[in-house]
DODRENTI-713091 format. One line per 3 residues: their letters; for each residue x, y, z of C-alpha. Coordinates in Angstrom, 3 decimals. Example, Ala and Ser with C-alpha at 12.3 -4.5 7.8 and 13.67 -1.06 7.14 Angstrom:
<nodes>
AS> 12.300/-4.500/7.800 | 13.670/-1.060/7.140
</nodes>
This chain:
<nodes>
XXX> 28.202/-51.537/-205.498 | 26.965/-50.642/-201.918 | 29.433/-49.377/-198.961
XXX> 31.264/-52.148/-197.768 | 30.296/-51.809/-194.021 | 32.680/-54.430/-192.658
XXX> 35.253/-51.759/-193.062 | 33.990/-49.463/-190.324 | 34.072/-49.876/-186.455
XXX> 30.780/-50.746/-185.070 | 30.575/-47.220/-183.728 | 30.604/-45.542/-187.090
XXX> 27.898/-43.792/-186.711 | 28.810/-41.766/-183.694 | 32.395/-41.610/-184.475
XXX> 30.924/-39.140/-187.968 | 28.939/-37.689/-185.572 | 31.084/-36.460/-183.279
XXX> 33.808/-35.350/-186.522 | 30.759/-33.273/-187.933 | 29.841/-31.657/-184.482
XXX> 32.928/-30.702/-184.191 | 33.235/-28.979/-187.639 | 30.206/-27.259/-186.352
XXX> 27.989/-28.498/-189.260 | 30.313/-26.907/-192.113 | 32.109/-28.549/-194.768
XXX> 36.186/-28.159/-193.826 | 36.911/-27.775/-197.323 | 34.386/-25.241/-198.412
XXX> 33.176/-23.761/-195.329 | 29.404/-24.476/-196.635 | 26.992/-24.843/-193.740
XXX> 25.370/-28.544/-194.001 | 22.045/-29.886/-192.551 | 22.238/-31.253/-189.251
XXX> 19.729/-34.617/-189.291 | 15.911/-33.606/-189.082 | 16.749/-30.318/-189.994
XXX> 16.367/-30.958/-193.898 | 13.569/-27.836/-195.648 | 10.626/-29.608/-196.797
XXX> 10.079/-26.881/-199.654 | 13.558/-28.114/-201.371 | 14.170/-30.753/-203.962
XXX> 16.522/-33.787/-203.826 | 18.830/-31.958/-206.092 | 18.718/-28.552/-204.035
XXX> 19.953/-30.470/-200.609 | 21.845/-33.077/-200.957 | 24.672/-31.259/-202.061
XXX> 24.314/-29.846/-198.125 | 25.254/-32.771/-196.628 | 27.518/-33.429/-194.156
XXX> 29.926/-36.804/-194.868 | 33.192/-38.126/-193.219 | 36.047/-38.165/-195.759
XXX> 39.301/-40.660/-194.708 | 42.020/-38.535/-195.907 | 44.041/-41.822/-196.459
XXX> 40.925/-43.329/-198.170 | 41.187/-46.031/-195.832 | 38.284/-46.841/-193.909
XXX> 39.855/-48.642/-191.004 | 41.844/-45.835/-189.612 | 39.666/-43.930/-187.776
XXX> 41.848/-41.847/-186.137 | 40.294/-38.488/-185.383 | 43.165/-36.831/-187.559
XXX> 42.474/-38.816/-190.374 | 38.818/-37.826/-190.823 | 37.139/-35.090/-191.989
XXX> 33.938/-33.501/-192.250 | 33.529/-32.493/-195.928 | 29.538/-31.369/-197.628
XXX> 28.452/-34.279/-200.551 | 30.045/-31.718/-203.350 | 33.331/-31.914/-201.491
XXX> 33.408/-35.682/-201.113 | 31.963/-36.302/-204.788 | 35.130/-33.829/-206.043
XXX> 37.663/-35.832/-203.469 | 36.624/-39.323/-204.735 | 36.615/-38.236/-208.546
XXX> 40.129/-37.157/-208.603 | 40.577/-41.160/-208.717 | 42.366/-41.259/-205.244
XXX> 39.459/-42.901/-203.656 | 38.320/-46.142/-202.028 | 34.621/-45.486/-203.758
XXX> 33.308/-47.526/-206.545 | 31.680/-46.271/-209.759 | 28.148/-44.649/-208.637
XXX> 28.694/-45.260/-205.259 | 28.552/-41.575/-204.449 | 25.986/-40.433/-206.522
XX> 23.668/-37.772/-205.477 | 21.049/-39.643/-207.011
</nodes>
């Protein structure tokens, strides 16, 4: 099932942005440094980066608050392990590293 986009403000996309810049690139739960966009080694696999990924968690799992104190920068492993505990607002496969 893809990302229901009507659930995030138009400005989304710079909203993450400006959560992950302020983490400084790193994952606030693990402290792993993440990829920045662009910045992604050509001499990895799939498998070997993804999992360096910056995302923006809702630590309510709801997708229309968007206050700055409910989001958080967190790497793909991070998010994968937040949404598995069953808490989350993510369908089946819908954040699947492949």
């Amino acid at each position: 099932m893809p990302l229901d986009l009507t659930r995030y403000p138009d400005n989304w996309t710079d909203l993450a942005q400006k959560v992950k810049e302020s983490a400084g690139w790193r994952c606030q739960c693990c402290r792993r440094a993440c990829y920045k966009p662009g910045e992604k080694p050509k001499e990895l696999t799939r498998s070997e980066w993804t999992g360096n990924i910056l995302q923006v968690h809702h630590r309510n799992h709801q997708p229309e608050d968007n206050r700055l104190e409910n989001l958080l920068a967190v790497c793909t492993i991070c998010h994968l392990a937040m949404h598995a505990r069953g808490n989350g607002n993510a369908s089946p496969g819908q954040l699947s590293l492949w």
